[in-house]
Backbone as JSON, one array per atom type, in Angstrom:
{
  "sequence": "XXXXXXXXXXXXXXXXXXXXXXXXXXXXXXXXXXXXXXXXXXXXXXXXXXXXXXXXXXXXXXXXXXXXXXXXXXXXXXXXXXX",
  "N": [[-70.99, 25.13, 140.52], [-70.92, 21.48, 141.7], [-67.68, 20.35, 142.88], [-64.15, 19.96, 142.75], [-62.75, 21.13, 140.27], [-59.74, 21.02, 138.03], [-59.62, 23.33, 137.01], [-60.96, 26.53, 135.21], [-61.07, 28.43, 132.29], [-62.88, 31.1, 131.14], [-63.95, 32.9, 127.69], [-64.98, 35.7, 126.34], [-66.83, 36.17, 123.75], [-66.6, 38.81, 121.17], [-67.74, 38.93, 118.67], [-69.79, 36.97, 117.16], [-71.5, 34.06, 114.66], [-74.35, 32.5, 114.37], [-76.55, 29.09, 113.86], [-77.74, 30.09, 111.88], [-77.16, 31.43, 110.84], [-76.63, 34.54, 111.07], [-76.06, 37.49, 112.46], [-73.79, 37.98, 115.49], [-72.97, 40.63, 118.02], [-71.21, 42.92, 119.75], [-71.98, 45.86, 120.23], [-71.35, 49.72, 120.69], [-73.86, 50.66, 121.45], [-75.89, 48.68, 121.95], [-76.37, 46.28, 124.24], [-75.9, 43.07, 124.38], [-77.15, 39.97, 124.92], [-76.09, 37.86, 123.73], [-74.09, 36.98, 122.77], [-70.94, 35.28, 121.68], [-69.78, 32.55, 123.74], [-66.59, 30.77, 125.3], [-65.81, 28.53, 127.47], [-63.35, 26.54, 128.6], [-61.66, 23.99, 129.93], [-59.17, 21.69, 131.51], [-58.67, 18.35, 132.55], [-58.88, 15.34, 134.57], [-60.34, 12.8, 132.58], [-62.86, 11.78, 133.5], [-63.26, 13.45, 135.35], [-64.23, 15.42, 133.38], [-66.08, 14.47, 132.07], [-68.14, 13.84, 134.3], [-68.46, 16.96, 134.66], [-69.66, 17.75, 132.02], [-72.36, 16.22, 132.28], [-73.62, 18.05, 134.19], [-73.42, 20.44, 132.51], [-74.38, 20.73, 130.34], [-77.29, 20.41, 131.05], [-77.84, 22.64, 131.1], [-77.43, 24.18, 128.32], [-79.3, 25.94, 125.94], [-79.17, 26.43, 123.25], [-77.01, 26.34, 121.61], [-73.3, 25.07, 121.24], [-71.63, 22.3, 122.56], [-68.38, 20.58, 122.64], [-65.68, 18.5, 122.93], [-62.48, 17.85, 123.7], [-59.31, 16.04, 122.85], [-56.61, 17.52, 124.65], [-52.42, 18.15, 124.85], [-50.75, 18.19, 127.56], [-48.05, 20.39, 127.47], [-46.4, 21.92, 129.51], [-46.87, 22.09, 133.11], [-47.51, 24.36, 135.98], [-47.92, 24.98, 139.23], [-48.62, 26.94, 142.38], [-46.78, 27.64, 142.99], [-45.77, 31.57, 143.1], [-43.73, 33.27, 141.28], [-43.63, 36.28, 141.39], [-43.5, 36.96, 144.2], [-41.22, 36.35, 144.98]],
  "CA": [[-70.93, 23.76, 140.1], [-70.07, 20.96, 142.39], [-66.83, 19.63, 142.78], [-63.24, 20.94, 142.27], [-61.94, 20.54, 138.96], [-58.33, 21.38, 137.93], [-59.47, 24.72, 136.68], [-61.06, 27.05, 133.77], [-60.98, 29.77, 131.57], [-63.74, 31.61, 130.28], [-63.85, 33.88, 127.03], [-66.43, 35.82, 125.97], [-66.62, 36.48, 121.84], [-67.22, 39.91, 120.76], [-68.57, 38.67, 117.62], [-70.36, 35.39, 116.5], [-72.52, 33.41, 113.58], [-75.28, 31.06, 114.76], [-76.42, 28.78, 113.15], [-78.84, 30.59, 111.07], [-76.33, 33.01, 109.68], [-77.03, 36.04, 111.99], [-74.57, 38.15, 112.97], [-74.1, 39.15, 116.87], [-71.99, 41.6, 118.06], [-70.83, 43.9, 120.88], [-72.19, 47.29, 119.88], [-71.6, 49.95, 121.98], [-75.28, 51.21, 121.55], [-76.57, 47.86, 122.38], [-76.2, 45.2, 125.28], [-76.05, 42.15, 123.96], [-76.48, 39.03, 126.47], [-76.32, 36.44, 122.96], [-72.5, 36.76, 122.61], [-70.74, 33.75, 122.27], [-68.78, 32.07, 125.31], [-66.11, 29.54, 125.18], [-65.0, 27.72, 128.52], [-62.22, 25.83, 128.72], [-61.08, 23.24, 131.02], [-58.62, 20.74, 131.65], [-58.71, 17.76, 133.89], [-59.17, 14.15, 133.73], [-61.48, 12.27, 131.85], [-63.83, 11.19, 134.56], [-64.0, 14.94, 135.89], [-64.97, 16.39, 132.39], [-67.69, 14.2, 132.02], [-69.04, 14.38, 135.24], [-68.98, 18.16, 134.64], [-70.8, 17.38, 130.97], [-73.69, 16.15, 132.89], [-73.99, 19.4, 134.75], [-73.48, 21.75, 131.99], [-75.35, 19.83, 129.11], [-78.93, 20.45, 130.77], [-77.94, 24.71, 131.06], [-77.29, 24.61, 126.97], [-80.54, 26.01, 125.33], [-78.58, 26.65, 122.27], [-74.86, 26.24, 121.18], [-72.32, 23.53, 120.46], [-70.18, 21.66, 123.19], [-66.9, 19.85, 122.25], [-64.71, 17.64, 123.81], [-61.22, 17.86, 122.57], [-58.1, 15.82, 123.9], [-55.06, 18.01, 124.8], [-51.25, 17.56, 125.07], [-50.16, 19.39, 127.89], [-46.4, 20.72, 127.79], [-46.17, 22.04, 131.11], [-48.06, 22.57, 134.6], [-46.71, 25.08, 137.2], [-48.84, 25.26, 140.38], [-48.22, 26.61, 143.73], [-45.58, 28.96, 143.38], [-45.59, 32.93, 142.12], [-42.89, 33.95, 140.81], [-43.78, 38.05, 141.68], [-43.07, 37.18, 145.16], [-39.69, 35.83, 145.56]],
  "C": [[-70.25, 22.93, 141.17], [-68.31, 20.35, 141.97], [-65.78, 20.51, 142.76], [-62.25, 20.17, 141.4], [-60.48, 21.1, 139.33], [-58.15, 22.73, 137.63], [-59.81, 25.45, 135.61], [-61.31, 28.05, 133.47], [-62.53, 29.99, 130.73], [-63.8, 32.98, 129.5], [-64.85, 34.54, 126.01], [-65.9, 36.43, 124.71], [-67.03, 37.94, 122.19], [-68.07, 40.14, 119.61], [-68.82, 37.23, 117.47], [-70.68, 35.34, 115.52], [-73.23, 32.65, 114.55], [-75.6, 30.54, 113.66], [-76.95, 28.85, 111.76], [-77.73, 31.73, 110.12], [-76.15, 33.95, 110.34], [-76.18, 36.13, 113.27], [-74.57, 38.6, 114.22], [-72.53, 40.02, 117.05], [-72.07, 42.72, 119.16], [-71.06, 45.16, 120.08], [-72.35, 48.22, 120.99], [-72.51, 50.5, 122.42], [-75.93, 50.26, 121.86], [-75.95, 46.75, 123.23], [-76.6, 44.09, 124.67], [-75.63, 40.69, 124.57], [-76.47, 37.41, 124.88], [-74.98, 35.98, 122.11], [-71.9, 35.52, 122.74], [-69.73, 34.34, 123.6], [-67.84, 30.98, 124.79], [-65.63, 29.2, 126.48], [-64.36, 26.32, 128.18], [-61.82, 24.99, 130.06], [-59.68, 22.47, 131.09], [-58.59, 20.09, 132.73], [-58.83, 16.38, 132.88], [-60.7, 13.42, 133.14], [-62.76, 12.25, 132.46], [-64.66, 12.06, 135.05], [-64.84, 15.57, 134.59], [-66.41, 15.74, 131.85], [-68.73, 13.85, 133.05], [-69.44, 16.17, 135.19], [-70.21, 17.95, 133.04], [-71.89, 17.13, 131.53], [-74.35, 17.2, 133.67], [-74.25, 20.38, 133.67], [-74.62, 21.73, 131.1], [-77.04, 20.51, 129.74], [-78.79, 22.29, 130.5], [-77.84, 25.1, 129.5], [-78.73, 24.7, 126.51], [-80.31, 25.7, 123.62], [-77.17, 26.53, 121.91], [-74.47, 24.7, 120.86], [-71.54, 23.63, 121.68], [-69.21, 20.64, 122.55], [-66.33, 19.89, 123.07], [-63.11, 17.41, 122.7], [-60.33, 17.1, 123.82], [-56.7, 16.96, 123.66], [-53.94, 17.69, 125.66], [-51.06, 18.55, 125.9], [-48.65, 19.44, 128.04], [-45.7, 21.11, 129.08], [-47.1, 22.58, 131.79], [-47.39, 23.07, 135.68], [-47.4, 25.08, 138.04], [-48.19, 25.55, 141.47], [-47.07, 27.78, 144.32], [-45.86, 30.34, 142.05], [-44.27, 33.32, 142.41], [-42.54, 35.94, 141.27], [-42.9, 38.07, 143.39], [-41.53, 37.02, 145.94], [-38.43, 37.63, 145.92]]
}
């Protein structure tokens, strides 16, 4: 994706619903590529909906949401492991 956001997390479900009812699920007899996903971002306004216009045409299926969050704190720049 172009650009460089602030940064995100992606977590893949082991179980879902769609919206039909029907159950998916990590079995370990079957590969299953219809698992949900959730990515996560944060950044400012401007960036998340310039990324919206990118992601929006790759959805065949699912639900995006836009949520505002409070953040409490932001560390960047320094690890701790190394001192």
């Amino acid at each position: 994706m172009r650009g460089h956001g602030a940064g995100a997390t992606v977590l893949r479900g082991i179980l879902g619903f769609d919206a039909d009812g029907c159950l998916h699920t990590a079995k370990i007899l079957r590969l299953s590529e219809d698992l949900p996903i959730v990515v996560e971002t944060v950044d400012r306004p401007e960036r998340t909906e310039a990324l919206l216009t990118e992601i929006d045409p790759m959805i065949c299926e699912g639900l995006i949401t836009r949520e505002k969050a409070r953040v409490i704190a932001y560390r960047a720049g320094t690890n701790a492991d190394s001192a």
